[in-house]
C-alpha positions in Angstrom: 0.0 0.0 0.0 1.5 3.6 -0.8 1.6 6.5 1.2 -0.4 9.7 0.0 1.1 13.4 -0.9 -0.8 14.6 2.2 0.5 12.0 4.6 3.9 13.2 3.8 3.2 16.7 4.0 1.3 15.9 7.4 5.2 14.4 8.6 7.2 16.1 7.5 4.7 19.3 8.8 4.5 18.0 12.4 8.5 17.2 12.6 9.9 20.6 10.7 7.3 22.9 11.5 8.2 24.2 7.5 7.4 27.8 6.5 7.2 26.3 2.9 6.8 22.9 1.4 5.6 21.5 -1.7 5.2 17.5 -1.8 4.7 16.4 -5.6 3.7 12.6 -5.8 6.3 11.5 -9.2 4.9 8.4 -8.9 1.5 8.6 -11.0 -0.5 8.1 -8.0 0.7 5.5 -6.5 2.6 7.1 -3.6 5.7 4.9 -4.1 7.8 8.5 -5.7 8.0 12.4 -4.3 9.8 15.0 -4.7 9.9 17.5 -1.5 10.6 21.1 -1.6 11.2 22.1 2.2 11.8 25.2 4.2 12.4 25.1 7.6 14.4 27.5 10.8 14.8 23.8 12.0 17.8 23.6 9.2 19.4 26.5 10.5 23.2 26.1 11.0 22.9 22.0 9.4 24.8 21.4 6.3 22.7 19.9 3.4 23.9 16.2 4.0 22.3 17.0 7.7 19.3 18.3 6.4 18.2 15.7 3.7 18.6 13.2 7.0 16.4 14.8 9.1 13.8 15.0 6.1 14.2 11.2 5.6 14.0 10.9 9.8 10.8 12.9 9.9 9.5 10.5 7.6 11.0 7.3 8.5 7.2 5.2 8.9 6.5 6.3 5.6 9.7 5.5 3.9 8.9 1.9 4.4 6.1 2.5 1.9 8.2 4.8 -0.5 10.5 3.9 -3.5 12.1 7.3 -4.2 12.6 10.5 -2.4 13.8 13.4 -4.3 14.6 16.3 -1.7 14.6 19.7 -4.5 15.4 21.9 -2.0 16.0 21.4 2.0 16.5 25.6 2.7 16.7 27.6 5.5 13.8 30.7 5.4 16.6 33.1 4.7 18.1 30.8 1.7 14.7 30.4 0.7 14.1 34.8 0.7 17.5 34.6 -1.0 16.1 32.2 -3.7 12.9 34.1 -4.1 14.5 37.8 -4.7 17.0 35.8 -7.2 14.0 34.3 -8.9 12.0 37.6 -9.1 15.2 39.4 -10.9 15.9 36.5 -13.5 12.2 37.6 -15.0 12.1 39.9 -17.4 10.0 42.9 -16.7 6.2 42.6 -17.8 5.5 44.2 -21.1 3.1 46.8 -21.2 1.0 47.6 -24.1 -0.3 51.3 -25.0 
């Protein structure tokens, strides 16, 4: 039996107390594949080897269930502001038509 998008959010929610995540179920329904996008003060001062282990701790019921765990993005909230501000000036401005 697989594990559902919302049971990992509900983990992963309860263990990191995120600020931002995004769970995306790769597998076709499933639940045997996600891909995590994760911010969390909880990662503050961790190196990114740290961090993607205490993602796969939080959710260490449900990995018995899961095939593949892609971690996009384990961030702190000021990496993630970082991110955002680079993301925002990489589009180019909106055109405007007279």
């Amino acid at each position: 039996m697989g594990v559902s998008k919302e049971q990992v959010e509900s983990a992963l929610r309860s263990k990191l107390s995120p600020s931002h995540i995004e769970v995306i179920d790769t597998s076709g329904g499933c639940g045997a594949s996600f891909q995590v996008e994760i911010v969390s003060e909880e990662f503050e001062g961790k190196r990114l080897l740290e961090r993607h282990r205490m993602v796969n701790g939080a959710l260490v019921e449900e990995m018995k269930d899961i095939h593949a765990l892609s971690i996009t993005k384990a961030l702190t909230p000021d990496q993630w502001k970082i991110k955002q501000q680079e993301s925002a000036a990489s589009q180019p401005p909106p055109t405007t038509t007279a």
